[in-house]
C-alpha positions as CSV (number, residue, x, y, z in Angstrom):
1,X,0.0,0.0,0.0
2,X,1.0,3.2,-0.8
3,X,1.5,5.9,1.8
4,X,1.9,9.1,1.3
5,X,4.7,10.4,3.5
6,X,4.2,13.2,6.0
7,X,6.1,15.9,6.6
8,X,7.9,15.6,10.2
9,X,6.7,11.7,10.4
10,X,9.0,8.7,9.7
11,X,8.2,6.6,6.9
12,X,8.2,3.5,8.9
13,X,5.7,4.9,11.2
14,X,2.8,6.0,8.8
15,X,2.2,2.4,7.0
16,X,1.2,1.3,10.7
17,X,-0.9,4.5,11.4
18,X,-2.9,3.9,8.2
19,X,-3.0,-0.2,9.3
20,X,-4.4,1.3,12.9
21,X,-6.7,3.4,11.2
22,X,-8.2,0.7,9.0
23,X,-8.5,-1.3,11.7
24,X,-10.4,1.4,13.6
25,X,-12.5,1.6,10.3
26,X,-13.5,-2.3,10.4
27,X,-14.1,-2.0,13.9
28,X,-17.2,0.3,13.5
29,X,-18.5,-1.6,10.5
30,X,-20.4,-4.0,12.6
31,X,-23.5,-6.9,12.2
32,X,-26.8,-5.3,13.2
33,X,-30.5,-6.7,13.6
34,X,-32.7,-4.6,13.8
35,X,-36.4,-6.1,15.3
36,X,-38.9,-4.4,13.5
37,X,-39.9,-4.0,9.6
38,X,-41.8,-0.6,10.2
39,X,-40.8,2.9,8.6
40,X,-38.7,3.1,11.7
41,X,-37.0,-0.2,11.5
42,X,-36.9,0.3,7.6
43,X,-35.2,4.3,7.8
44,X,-33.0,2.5,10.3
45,X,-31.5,-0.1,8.0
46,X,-31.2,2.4,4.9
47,X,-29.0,4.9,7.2
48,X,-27.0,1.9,8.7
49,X,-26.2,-0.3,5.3
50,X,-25.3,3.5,3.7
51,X,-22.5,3.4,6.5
52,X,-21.5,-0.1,5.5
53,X,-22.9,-2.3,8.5
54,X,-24.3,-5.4,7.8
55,X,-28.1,-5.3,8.6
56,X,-30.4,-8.1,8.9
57,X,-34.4,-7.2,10.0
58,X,-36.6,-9.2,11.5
59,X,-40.3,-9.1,11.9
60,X,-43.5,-11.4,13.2
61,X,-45.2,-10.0,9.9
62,X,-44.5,-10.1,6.1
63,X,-43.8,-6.0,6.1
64,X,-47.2,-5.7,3.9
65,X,-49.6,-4.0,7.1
66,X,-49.6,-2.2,10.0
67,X,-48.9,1.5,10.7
68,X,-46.7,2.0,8.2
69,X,-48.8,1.2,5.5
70,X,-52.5,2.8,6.3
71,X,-50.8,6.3,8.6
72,X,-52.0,9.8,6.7
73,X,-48.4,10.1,5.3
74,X,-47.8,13.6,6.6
75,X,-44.4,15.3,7.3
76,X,-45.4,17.4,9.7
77,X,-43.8,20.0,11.3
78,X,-46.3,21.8,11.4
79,X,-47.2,19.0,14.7
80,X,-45.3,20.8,17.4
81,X,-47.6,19.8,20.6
82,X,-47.4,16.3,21.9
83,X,-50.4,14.4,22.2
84,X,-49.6,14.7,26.2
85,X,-50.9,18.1,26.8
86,X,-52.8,20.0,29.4
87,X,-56.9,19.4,28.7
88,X,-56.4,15.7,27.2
89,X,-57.3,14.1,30.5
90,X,-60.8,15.7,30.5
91,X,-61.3,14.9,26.6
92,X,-60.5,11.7,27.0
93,X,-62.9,11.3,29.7
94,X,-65.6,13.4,27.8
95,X,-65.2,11.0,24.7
96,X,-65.0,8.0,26.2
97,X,-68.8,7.8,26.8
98,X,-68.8,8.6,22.8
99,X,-68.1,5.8,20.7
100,X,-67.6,7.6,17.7
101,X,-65.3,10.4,19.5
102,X,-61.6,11.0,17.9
103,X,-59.7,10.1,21.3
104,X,-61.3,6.7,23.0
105,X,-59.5,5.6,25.7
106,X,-60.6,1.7,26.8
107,X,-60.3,1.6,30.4
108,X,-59.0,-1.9,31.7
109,X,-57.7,-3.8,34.8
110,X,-54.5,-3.7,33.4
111,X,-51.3,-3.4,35.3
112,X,-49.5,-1.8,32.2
113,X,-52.1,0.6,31.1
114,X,-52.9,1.9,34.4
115,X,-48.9,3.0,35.0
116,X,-49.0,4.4,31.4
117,X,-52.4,6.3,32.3
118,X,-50.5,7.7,35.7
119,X,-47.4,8.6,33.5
120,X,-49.4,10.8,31.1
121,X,-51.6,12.5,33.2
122,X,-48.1,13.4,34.8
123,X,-46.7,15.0,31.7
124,X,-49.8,16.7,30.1
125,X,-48.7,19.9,32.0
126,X,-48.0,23.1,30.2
127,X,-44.5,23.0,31.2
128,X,-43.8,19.7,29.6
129,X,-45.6,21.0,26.5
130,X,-43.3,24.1,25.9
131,X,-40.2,21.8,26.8
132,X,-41.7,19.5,23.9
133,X,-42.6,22.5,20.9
134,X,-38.6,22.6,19.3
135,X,-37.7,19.4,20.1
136,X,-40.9,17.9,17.9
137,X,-40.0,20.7,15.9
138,X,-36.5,20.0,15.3
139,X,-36.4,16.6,14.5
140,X,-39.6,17.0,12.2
141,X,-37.2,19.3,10.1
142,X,-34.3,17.1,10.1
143,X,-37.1,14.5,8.8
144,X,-38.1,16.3,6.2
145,X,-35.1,17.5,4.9
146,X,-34.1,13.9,4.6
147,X,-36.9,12.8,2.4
148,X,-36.2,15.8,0.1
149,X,-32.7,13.8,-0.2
150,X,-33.6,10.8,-0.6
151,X,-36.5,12.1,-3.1
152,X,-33.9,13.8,-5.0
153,X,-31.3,10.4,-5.0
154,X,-31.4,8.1,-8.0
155,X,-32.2,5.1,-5.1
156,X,-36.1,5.6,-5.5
157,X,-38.9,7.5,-7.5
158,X,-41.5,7.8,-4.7
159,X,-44.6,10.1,-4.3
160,X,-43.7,13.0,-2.5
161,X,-45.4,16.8,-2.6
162,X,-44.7,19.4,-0.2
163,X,-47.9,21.8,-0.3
164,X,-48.7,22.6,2.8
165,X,-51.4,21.5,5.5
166,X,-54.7,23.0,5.8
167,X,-56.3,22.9,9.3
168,X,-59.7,23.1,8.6
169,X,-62.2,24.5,11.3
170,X,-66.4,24.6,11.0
171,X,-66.8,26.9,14.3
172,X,-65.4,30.2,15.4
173,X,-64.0,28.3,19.3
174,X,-62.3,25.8,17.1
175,X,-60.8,28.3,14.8
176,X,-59.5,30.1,17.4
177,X,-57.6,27.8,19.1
178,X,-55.8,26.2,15.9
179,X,-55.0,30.2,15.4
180,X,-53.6,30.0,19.0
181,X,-51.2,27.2,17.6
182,X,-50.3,28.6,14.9
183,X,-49.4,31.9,16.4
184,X,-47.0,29.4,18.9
185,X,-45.6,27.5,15.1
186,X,-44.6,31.7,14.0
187,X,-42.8,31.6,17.1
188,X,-40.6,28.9,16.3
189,X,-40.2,30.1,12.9
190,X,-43.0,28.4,10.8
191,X,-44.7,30.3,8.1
192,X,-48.3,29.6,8.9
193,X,-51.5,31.9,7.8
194,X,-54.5,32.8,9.0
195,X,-57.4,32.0,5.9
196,X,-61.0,32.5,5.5
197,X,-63.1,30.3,3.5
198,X,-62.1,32.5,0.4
199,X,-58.8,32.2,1.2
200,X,-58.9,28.5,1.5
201,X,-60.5,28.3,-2.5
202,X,-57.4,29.9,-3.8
203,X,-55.6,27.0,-2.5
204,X,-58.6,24.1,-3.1
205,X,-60.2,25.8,-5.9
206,X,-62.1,22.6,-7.4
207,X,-63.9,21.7,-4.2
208,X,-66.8,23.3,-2.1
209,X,-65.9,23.0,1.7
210,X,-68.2,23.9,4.8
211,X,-65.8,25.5,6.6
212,X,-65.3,29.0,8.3
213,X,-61.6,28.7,7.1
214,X,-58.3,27.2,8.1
215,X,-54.9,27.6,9.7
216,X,-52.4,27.0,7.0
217,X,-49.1,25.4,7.4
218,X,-46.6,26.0,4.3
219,X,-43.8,23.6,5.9
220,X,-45.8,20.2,5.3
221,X,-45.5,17.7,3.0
222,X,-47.1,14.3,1.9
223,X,-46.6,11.0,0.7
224,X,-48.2,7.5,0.0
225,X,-46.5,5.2,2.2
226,X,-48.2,2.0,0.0
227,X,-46.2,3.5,-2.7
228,X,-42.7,4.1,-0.8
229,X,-42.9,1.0,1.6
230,X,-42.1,-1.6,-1.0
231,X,-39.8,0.6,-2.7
232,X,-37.6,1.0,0.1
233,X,-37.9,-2.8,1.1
234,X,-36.7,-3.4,-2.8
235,X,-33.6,-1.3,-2.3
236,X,-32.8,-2.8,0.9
237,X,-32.4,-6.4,-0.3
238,X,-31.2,-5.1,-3.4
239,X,-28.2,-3.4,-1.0
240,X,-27.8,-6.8,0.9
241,X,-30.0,-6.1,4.0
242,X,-31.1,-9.2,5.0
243,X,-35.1,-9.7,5.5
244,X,-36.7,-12.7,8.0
245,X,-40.5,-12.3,7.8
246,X,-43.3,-13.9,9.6
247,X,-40.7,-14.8,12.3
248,X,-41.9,-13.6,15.5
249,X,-39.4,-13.1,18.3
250,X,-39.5,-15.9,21.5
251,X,-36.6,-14.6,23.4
252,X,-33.3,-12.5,23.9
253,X,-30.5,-13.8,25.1
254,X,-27.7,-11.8,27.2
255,X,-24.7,-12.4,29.1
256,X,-22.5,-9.4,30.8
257,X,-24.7,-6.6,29.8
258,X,-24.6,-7.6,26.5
259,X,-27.2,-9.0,23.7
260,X,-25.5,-12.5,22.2
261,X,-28.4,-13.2,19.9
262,X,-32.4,-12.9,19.4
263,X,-34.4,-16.3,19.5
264,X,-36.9,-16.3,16.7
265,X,-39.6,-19.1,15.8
266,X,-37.5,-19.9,12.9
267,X,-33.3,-19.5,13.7
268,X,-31.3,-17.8,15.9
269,X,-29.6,-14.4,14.9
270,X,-26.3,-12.8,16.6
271,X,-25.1,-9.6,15.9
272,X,-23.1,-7.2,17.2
273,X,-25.5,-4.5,17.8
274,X,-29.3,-5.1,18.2
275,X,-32.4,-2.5,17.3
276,X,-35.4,-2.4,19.1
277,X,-38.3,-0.7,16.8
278,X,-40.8,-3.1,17.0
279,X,-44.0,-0.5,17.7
280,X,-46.1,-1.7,19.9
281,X,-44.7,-4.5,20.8
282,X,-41.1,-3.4,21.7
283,X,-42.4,-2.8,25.4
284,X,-43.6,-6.6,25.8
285,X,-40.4,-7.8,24.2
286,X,-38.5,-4.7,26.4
287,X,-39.7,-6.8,29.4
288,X,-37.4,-9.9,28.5
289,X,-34.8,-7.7,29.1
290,X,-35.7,-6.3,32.6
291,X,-36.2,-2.7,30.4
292,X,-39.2,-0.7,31.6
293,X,-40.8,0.8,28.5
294,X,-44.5,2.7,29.0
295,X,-45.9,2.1,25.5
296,X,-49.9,2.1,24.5
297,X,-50.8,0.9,21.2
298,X,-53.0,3.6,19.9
299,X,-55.1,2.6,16.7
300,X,-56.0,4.5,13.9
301,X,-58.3,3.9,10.6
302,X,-57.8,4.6,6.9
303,X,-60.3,4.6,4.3
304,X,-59.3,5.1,0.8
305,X,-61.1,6.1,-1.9
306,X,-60.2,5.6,-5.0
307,X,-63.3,7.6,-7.3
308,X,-62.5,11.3,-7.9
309,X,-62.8,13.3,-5.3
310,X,-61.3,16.8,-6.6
311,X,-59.0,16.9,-3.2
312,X,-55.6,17.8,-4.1
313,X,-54.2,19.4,-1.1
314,X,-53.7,18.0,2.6
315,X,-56.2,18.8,5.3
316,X,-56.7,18.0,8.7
317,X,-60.6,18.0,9.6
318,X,-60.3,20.1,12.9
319,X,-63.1,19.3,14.6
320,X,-63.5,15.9,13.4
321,X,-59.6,14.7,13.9
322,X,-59.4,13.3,10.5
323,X,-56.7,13.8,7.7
324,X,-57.1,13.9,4.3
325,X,-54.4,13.2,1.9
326,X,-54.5,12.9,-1.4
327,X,-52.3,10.2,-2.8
328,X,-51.0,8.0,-5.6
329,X,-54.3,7.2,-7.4
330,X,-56.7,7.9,-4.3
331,X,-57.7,9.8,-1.7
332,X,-57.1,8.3,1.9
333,X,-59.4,9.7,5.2
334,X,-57.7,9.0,8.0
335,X,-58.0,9.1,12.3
336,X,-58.8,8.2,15.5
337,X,-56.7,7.5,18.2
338,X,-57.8,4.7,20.4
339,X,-56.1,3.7,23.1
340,X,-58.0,-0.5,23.7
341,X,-54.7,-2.3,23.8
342,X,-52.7,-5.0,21.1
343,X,-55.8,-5.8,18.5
344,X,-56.9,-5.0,14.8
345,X,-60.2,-5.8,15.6
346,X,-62.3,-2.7,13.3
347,X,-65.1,-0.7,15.0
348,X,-66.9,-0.1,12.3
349,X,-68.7,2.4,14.2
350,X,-65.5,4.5,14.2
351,X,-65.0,4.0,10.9
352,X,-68.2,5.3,9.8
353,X,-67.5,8.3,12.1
354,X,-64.8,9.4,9.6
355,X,-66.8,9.3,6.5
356,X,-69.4,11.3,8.2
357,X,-67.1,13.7,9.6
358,X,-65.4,14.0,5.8
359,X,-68.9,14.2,4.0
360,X,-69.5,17.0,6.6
361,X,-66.5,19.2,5.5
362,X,-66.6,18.9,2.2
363,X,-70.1,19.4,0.4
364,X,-71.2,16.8,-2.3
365,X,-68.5,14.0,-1.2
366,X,-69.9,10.6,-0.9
367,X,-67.8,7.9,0.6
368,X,-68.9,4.7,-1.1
369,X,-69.9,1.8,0.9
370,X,-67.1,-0.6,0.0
371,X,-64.7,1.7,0.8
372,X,-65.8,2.1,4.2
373,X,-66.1,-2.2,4.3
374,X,-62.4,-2.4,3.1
375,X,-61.2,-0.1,6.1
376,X,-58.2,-0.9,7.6
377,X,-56.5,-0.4,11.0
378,X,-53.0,0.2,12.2
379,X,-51.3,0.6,15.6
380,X,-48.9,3.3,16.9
381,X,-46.7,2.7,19.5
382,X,-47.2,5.4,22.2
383,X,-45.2,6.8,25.0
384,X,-46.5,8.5,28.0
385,X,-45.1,11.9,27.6
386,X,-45.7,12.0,23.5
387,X,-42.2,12.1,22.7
388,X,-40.4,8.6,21.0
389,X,-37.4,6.3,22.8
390,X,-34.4,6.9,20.5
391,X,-31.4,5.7,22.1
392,X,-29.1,3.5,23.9
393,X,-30.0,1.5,27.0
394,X,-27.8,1.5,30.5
395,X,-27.7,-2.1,30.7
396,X,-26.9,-3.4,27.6
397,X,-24.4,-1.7,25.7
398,X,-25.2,-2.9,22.4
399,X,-29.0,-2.3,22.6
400,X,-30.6,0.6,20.8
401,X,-34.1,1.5,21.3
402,X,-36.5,3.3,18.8
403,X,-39.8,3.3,19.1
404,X,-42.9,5.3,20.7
405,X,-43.5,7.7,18.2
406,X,-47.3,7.9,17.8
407,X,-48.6,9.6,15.1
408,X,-45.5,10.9,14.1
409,X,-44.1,7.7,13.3
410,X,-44.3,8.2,9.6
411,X,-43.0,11.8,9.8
412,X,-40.0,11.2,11.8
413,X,-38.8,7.5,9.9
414,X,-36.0,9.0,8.4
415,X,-34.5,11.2,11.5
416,X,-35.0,8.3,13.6
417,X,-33.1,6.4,11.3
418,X,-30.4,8.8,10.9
419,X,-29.6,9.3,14.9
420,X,-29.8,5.5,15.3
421,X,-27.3,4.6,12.8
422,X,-24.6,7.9,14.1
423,X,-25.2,6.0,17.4
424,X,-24.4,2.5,16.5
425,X,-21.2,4.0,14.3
426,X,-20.2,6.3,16.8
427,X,-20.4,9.4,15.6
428,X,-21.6,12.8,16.6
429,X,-25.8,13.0,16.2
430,X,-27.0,15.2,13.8
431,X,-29.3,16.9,16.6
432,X,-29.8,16.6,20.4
433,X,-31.2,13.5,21.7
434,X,-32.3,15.4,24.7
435,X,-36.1,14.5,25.5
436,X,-36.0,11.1,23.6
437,X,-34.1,9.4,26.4
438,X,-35.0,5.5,27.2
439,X,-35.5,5.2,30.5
440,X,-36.7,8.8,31.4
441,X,-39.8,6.9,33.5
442,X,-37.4,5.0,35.7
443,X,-37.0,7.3,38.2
């Protein structure tokens, strides 16, 4: 090997500082499973193989459902208050004697829920919401700025628009307090206006809302995660990341603070460095390894309809809670968060709540009947405090945790991904991982 000699340094010396330095180099290129096929796990394993570990994912599914694959496909930073927030403990109990209410929370003799109920009626304090406004914002951001690179990188040719989000509001009370947040979004240094109905047909022209108007947000984009799911699952295998499907995890095995390996109903996989992003099932599998991780699984609905609707920009249904998203060959009505525990059992009550609510807001829209039947449902992985687990664990040195991102799971894929793989290599984050700590509720 050529070495290049330098100035003031012996020649015999540099050939062994560049054989130290390569060793160094090899040292951080390391074997990685991740446990979870979602965008998180996904984002995770693009970031990771682009450093030049080798990545192998698991998951108890064949990567075709879930979260990932019905969510309203929003980048949003526009989404700067956490779903723990002051007034959310008397919704919840308000809508929880309405079955067709946009927050239901199932109560249950359950020794998990009832801590994760404590813990969040513990952080919806104002306090903890104006702690929470630029970190959400921040990372959303770094989020979006990565999509616009990968959209722009000759890896994949997925749907993705930025135009903005409209937040769409039927009664003065409601307008006024999306105002109020988007007033606190200028603060941070959003561009967000203020538009009356009039205003709103500029941007919509082709449809006829019933609306008073809407809070726009010029810093959102959109996708269609049915269209960029498989693509990045083709470029993954395609870049040697490993896939084993539809093999659920049975144990975790540990000696010294240390992962060996991960049990699955099929082999046995070592590595030396594991990923937790399984959603809403990382805090059952957390529990194997004596980690305490409040998670909720929160489910949401999509129904897409694929007639003509005229829709063409993004628009959250204030009142209502729903998101509408026009994507690749339909439009997609999206919401609810309910809070009933690990199931994908459809309330078709619920489901029927959205159509209503979207037939209310925009006049002349008819959600056909066998769009409603083919709803599906999706769980997001929810923390306490509204804010996800991104990083490493006390006990186990090789054990990185992602998960818990809610609704924003979509939206924050690729940051998540990002920080996980500067973690696992070693290097300096590309933002603060300050509020996303692990263990935060062990105190």
């Amino acid at each position: 090997m050529f070495v290049k000699r330098q100035i003031g340094t012996s020649s015999k010396l540099a050939p062994t500082r560049n054989l130290r330095s390569l060793k160094k180099l090899n040292k951080l290129k390391k074997e990685v499973v991740i446990i979870g096929g979602g965008i998180i796990g996904l984002c995770c394993a693009y970031y990771l193989q682009q450093d030049g570990h080798q990545v192998t994912i698991v998951d108890k599914s064949d990567i075709s459902s879930g979260a990932s694959f019905v969510n309203a496909g929003y980048i949003t930073p526009s989404h700067i208050i956490p779903l723990a927030a002051p007034g959310m403990i008397t919704k919840g109990l308000k809508w929880m004697l309405n079955s067709s209410s946009p927050f239901y929370v199932k109560p249950r003799l359950d020794a998990d829920f009832l801590k994760w109920s404590w813990l969040f009626k513990k952080s919806a304090t104002a306090k903890h919401v104006e702690r929470s406004i630029p970190i959400i914002k921040d990372i959303n951001l770094l989020s979006r700025e990565l999509y616009t690179e990968m959209k722009k990188s000759n890896d994949f040719d997925f749907h993705y628009e930025r135009k903005g989000l409209l937040m769409c509001y039927q009664t003065d009370k409601e307008g006024e307090a999306e105002w109020k947040m988007g007033q606190r979004a200028i603060d941070e240094g959003l561009n967000v206006q203020n538009l009356t109905k009039e205003g709103v047909k500029k941007l919509e022209p082709n449809v006829d809302f019933n609306i008073k108007g809407a809070v726009y947000f010029d810093s959102d984009a959109h996708m269609t995660p049915t269209d960029f799911m498989p693509q990045m699952i083709t470029l993954l295998r395609q870049k040697g990341v490993q896939f084993y499907t539809n093999a659920a995890i049975t144990d975790l095995h540990f000696v010294d603070g240390k992962i060996i390996s991960v049990q699955t109903s099929k082999r046995t996989l070592k590595a030396d460095e594991f990923i937790l992003s399984a959603g809403s099932w990382s805090s059952t599998l957390a529990k194997k390894l004596r980690i305490r991780l409040p998670l909720q699984a929160g489910k949401g609905y999509r129904i897409d309809v694929k007639e003509h609707t005229g829709i063409t920009m993004p628009a959250i249904l204030a009142e209502a809670k729903v998101a509408v998203t026009p994507m690749q060959g339909f439009t997609r009505f999206a919401g609810t968060m309910e809070i009933g525990g690990i199931n994908h059992k459809i309330n078709t009550t619920r489901v029927k709540a959205i159509a209503k609510a979207a037939e209310t807001f925009y006049n002349g829209l008819e959600i056909p009947s066998n769009a409603i039947k083919n709803a599906a449902c999706g769980l997001r992985p929810c923390s306490p405090d509204g804010l996800p687990y991104i990083g490493k664990t006390k006990n186990y040195k090789n054990l990185t945790i992602a998960t818990g991102h809610a609704m924003m799971g979509w939206s924050l894929g690729p940051a998540t991904g990002k920080l996980v793989s500067e973690l696992i290599g070693e290097k300096a984050t590309s933002m603060s991982l300050e509020g996303f700590e692990v263990e935060r509720f062990n105190s």
